[in-house]
FISE-213303 format. One record per residue: x, y, z of N, C-alpha, C, O in turn. Coordinates in steps of 0.001 Angstrom, whole numbers, padded with zeros to 6 digits, always signed. Example, Ala and Ser with C-alpha at 12.3 -4.5 7.8 and 13.67 -1.06 7.14 Angstrom:
+013190-005690+007800+012300-004500+007800+013200-003300+007800+014236-003319+008465;+012850-002250+007080+013670-001060+007140+012900+000030+007870+013409+001138+008039;
***
This chain:
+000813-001195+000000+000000+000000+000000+000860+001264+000000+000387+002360-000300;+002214+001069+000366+002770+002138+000638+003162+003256-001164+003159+004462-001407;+003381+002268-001827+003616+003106-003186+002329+003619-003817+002394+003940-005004;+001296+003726-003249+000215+004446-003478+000463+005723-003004+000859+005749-001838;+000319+007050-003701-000005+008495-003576-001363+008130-002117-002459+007572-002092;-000680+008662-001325-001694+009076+000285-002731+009734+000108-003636+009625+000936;-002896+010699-001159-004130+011217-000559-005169+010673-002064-006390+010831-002062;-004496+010108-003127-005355+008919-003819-005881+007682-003135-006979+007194-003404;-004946+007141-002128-005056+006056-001407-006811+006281-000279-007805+005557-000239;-006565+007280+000287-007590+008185+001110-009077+008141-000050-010136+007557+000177;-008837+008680-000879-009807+008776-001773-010326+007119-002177-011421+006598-001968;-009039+006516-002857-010115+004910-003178-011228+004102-002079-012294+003499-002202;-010236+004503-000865-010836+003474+000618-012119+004571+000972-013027+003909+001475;-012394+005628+000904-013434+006587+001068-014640+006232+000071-015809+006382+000427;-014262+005719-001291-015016+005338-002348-015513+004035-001853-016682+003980-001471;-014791+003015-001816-014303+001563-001491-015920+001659-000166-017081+001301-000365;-015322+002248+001026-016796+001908+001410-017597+002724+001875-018136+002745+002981;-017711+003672+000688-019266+004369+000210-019809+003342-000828-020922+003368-001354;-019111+002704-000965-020103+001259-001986-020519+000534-000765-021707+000247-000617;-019746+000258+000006-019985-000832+000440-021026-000896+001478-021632-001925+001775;-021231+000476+002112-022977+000866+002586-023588+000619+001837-024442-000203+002166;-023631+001086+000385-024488+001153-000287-025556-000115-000556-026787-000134-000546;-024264-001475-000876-024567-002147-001547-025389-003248-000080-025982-004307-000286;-025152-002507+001497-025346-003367+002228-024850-005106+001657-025382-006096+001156;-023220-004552+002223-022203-005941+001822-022563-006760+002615-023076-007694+001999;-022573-006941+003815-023092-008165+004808-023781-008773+004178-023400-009937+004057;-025014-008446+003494-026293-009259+003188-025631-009756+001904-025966-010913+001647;-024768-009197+001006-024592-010139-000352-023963-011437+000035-023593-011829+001141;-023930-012003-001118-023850-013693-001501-022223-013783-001926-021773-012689-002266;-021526-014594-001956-019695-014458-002299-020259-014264-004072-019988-013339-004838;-020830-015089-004245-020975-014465-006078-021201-012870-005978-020287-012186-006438;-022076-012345-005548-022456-010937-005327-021420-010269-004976-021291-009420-005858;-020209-010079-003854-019492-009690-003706-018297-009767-005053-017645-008807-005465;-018241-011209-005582-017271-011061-006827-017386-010106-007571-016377-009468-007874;-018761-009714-008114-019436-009013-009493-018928-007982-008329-017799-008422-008547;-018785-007339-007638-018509-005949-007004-016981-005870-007216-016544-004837-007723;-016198-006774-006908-014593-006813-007062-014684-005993-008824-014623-004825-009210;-014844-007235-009465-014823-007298-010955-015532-005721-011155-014744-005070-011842;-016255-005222-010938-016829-003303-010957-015978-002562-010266-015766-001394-010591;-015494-003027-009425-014313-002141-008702-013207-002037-009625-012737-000905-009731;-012751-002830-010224-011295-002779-010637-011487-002088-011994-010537-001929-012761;-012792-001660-012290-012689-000962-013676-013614+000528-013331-014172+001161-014227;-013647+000946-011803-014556+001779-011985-013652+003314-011912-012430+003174-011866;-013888+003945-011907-012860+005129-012282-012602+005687-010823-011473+006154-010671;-013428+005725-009736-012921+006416-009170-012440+005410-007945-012446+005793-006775;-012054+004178-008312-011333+002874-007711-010224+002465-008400-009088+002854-008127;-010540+001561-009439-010134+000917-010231-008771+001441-010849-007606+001051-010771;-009461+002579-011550-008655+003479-012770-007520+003693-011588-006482+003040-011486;-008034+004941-010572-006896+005684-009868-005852+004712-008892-004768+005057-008421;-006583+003307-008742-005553+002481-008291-004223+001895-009264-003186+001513-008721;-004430+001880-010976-003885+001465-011824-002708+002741-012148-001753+002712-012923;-003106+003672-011385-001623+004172-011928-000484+004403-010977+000421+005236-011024;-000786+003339-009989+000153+002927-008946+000610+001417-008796+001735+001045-008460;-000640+000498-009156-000266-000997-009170-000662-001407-010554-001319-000693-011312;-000289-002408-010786-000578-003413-011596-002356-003350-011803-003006-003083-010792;-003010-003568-012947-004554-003610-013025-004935-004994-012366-005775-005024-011466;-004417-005946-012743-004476-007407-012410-004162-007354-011401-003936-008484-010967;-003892-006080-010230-003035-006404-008469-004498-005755-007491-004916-005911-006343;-005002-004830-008940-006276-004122-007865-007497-005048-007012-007910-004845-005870;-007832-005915-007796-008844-006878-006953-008142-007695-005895-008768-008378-005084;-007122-007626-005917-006343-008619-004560-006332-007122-003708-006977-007089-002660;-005597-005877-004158-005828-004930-003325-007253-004439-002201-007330-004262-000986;-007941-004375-002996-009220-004264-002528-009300-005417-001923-008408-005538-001082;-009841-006112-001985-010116-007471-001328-009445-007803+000013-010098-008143+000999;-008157-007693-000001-006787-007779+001170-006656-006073+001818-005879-005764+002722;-007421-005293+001253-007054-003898+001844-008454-003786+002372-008822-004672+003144;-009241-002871+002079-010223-002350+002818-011482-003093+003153-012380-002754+003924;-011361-004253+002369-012734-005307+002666-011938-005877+003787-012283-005531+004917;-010592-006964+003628-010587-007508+004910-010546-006185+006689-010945-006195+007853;-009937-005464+005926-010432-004132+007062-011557-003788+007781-011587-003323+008920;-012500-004050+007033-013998-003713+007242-014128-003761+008691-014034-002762+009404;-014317-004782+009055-014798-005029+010342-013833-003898+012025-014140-003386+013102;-012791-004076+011251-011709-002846+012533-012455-002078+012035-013410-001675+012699;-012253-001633+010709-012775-000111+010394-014137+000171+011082-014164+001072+011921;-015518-000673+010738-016503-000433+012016-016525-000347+013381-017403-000008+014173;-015035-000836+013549-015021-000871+015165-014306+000477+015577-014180+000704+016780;-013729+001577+014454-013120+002312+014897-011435+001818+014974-010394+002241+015477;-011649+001267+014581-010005+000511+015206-009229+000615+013820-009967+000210+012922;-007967+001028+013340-006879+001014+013119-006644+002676+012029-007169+003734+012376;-006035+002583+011130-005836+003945+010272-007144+004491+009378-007433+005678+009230;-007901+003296+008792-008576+003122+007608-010072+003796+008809-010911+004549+008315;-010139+003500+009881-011480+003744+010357-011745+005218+010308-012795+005483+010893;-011100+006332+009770-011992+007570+009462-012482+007656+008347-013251+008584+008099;-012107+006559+007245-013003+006494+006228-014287+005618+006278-014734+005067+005272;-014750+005542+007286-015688+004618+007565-017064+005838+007468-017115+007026+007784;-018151+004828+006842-019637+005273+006620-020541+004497+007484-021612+004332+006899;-020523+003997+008567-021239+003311+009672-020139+002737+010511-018995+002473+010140;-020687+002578+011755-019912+002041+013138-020360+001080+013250-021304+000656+012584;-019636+000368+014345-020545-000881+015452-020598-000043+016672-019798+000889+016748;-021402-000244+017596-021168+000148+018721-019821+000220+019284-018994-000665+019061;-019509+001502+020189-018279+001710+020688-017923+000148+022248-018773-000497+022863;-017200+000117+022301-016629-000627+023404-017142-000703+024687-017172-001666+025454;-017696+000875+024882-018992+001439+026038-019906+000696+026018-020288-000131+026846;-020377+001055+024807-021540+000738+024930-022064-000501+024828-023108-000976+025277;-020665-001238+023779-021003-002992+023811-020966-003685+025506-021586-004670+025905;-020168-002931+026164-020228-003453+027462-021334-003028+028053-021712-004062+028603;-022075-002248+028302-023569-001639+028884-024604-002321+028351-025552-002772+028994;-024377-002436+026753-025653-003178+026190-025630-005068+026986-026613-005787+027163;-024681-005273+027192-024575-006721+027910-024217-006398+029282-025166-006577+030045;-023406-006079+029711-023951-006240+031453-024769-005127+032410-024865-005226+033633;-025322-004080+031620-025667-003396+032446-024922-001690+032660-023736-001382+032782;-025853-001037+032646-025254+001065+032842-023917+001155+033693-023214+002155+033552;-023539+000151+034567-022561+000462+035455-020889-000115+034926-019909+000003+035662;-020852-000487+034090-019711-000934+033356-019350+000255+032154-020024+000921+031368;-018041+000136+032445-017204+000946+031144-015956+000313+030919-015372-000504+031630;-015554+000922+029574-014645+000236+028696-012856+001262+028890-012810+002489+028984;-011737+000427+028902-010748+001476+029242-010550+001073+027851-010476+000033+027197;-010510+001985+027724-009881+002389+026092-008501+002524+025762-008133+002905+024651;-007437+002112+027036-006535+002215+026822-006038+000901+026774-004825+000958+026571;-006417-000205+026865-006790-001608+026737-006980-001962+025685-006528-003047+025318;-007831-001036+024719-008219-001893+023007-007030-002711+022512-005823-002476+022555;-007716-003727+022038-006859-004576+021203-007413-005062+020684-008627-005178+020857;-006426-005808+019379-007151-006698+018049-007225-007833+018290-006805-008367+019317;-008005-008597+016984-007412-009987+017027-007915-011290+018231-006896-011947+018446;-008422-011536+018585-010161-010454+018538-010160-009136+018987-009200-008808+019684;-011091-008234+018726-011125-007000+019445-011586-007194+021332-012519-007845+021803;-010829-006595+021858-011101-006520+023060-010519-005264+024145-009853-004249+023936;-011051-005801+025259-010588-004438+025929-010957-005096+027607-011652-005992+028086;-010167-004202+028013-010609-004240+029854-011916-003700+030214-011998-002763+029420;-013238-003686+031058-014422-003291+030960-014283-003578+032639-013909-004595+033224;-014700-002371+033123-014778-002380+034387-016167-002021+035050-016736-001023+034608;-016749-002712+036034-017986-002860+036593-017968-002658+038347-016929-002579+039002;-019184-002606+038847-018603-002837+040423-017932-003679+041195-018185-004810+041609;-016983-002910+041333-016166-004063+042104-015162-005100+041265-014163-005603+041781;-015541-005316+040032-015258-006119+039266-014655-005563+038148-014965-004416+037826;-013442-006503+037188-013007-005947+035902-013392-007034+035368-013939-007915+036032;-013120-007151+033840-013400-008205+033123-012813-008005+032014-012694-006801+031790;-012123-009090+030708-011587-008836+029988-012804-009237+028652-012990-010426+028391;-013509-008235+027941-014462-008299+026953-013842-008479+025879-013039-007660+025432;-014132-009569+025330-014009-010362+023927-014877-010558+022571-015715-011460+022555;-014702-009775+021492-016378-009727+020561-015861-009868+019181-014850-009335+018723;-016610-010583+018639-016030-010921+017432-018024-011457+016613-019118-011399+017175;-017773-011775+015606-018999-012589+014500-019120-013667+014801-018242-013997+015598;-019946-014607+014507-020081-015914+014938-019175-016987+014258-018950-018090+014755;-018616-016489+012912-017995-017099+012130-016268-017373+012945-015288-017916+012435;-016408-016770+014342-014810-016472+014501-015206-017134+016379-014659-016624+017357;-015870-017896+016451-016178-018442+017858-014747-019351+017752-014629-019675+018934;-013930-019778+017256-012973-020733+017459-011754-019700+017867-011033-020027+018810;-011514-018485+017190-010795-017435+017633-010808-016211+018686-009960-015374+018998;-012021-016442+019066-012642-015876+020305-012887-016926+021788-013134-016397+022872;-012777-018432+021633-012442-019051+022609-011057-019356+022588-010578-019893+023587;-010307-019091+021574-008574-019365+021951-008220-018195+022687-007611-018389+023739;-008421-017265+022423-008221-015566+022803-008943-016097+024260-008130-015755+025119;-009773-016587+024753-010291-016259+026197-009541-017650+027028-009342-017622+028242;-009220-018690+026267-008246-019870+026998-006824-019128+027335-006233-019284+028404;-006347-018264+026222-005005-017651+026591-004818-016642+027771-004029-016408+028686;-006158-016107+027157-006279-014601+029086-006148-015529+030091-005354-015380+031019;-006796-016374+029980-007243-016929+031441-005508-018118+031690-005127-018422+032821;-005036-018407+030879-003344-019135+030976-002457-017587+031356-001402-017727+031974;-002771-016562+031089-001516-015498+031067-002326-014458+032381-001757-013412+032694;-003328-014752+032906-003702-014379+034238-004086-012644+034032-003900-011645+034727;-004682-012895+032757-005748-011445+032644-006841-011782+032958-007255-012940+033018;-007625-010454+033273-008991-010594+033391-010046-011567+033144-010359-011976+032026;-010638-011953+034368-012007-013206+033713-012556-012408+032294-012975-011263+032125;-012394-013320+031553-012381-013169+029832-014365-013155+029754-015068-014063+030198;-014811-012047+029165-016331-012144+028335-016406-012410+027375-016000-011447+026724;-016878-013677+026330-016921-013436+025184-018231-013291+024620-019144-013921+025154;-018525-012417+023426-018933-011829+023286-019552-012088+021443-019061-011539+020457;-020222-012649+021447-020496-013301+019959-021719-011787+018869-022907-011462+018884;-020855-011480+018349-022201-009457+018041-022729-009955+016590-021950-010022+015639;-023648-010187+016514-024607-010564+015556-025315-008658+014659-025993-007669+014938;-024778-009060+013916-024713-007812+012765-026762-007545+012708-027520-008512+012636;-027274-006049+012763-028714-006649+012807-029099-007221+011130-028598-007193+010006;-030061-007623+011676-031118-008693+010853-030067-009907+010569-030328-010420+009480;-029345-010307+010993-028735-011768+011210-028993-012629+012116-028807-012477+013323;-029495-013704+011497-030107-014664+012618-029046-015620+012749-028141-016017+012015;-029671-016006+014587-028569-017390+014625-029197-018356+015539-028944-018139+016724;-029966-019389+015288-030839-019899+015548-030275-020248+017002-029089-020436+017273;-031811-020319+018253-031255-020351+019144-030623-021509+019791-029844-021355+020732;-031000-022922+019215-029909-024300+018928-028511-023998+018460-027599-024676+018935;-028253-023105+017627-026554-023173+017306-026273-021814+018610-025103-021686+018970;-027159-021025+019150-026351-020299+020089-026339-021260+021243-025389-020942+021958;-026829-022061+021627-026888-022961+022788-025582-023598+022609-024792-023650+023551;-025311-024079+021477-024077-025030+021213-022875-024063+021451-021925-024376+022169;-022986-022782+020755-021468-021551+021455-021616-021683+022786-020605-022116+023338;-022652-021427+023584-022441-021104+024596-022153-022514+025394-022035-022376+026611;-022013-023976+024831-021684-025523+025738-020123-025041+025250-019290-024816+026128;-019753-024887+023768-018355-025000+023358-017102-024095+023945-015927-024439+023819;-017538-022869+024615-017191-022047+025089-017288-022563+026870-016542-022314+027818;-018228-023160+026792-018563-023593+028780-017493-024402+029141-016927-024327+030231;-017121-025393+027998-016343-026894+027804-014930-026183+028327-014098-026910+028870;-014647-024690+028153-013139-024118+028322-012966-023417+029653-011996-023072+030328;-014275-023339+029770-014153-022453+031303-015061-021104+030592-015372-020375+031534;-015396-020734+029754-016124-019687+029432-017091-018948+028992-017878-019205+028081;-017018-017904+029734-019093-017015+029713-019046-016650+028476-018171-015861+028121;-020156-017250+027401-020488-016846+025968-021677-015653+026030-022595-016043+026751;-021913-014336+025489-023142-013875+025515-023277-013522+023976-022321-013275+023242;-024712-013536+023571-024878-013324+022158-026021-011616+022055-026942-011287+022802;-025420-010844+020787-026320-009854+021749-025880-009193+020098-024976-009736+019462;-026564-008099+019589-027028-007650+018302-026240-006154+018380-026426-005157+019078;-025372-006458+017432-024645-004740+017329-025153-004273+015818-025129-004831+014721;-025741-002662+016404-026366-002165+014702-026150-001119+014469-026537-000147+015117;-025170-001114+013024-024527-000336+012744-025032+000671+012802-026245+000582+012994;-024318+002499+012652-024885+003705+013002-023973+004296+012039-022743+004227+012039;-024920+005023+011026-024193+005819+010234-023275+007062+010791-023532+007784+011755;-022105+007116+009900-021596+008104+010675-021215+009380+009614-021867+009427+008571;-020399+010193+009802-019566+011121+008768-018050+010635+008863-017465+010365+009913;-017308+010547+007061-016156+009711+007317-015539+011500+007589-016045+012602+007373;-014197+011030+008168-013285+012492+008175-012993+012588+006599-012339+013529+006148;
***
């Protein structure tokens, strides 16, 4: 990314996902998302202005490996790319309030990736909050087996169901045995996105 012009670069990922509200990407199909790659790499104010920095044949791996796999930090606020963001997830606050209750807050000086998490402090009590998609429950119970081996915070995990995504309440029963099986509290609970203004 680095031999990209910075403030072209700014401009594609600003474009990149003003589509990708648009097209409400969550809900498409992997065919659906292809036909969007394949329009990206020829659309002018993507495509074109990425080609006179990479390869034409490098732009759909770009995109794809740049601001789509981003997506999800970028809603969370989390890394460089998140002021080009056109909707949030709930902040860290508030994911902790919406599940345990008004008296918990998030130290923000705690954020981390991979899963996203953070320290969340309550009465009397801290806790180490863990949140990720349902697709990533195997990387969100390794992340809460390791806190609890390296003697951080009793680990929350935290399964955020994008709205209008269902997850039937038989496969949430089964996160929450597969997660029990390790020593750990599963909660399932609906984060919905909030449009924002990108910088």
């Amino acid at each position: 990314m680095s031999e990209i012009d910075e403030e072209i670069r700014g401009e594609v990922l600003s474009e990149v996902y003003r589509q990708i509200e648009e097209l409400d990407w969550d809900g498409l199909s992997s065919r659906e998302r292809s036909r969007c790659y394949e329009r990206w790499v020829n659309d002018p104010l993507i495509g074109d202005k990425l080609a006179r920095f990479i390869p034409r044949e490098k732009v759909r791996v770009w995109i794809k490996d740049g601001p789509v796999k981003e997506l999800p930090r970028v809603r969370n606020g989390i890394g460089p790319n998140a002021k080009y963001a056109f909707s949030r997830y709930p902040t860290a606050d508030q994911i902790a309030r919406q599940v345990l209750g008004p008296d918990w807050r998030a130290d923000l000086d705690t954020l981390d990736i991979k899963p996203t998490q953070c320290v969340i402090k309550g009465p009397g009590s801290e806790r180490l909050m863990m949140w990720a998609p349902p697709q990533n429950l195997q990387d969100l119970v390794w992340a809460g087996i390791n806190a609890k081996v390296d003697n951080r915070p009793e680990p929350l995990l935290i399964i955020g169901l994008t709205q209008g995504q269902r997850l039937g309440e038989g496969e949430q029963a089964r996160q929450r045995h597969v997660a029990g099986v390790a020593g750990l509290e599963l909660r399932h609970t609906t984060l919905r996105l909030t449009r924002v203004s990108p910088h």
